[in-house]
C-alpha positions, 0 to 999 in steps of 0.5 A: 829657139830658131827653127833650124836649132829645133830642125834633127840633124840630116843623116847622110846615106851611103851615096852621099858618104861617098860622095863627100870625100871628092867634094872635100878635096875639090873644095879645100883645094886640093885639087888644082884649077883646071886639073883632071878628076881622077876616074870614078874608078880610082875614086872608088878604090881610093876612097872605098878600100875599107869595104862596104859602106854599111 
């Protein structure tokens, strides 16, 4: 068994939670080349609507 199979999978705190959801979309290309990012604020009532992060 290689190491990275033996290796507990990361948990991912709540900073990073957040922060995946604008990564996924720049990445798979929903947001177009040279396009403005939306205010962190917009980001945060976009993204956080539900509630807190637990």
């Amino acid at each position: 068994m290689s190491a990275a199979a033996r290796r507990p999978r990361r948990r991912f705190g709540p900073a990073e939670e957040v922060a995946s959801r604008p990564r996924e979309r720049l990445l798979s290309g929903a947001v177009d080349d040279g396009a403005l990012l939306p205010k962190i604020d917009d980001l945060l009532i976009r993204d956080c609507a539900g509630g807190p992060i637990r």
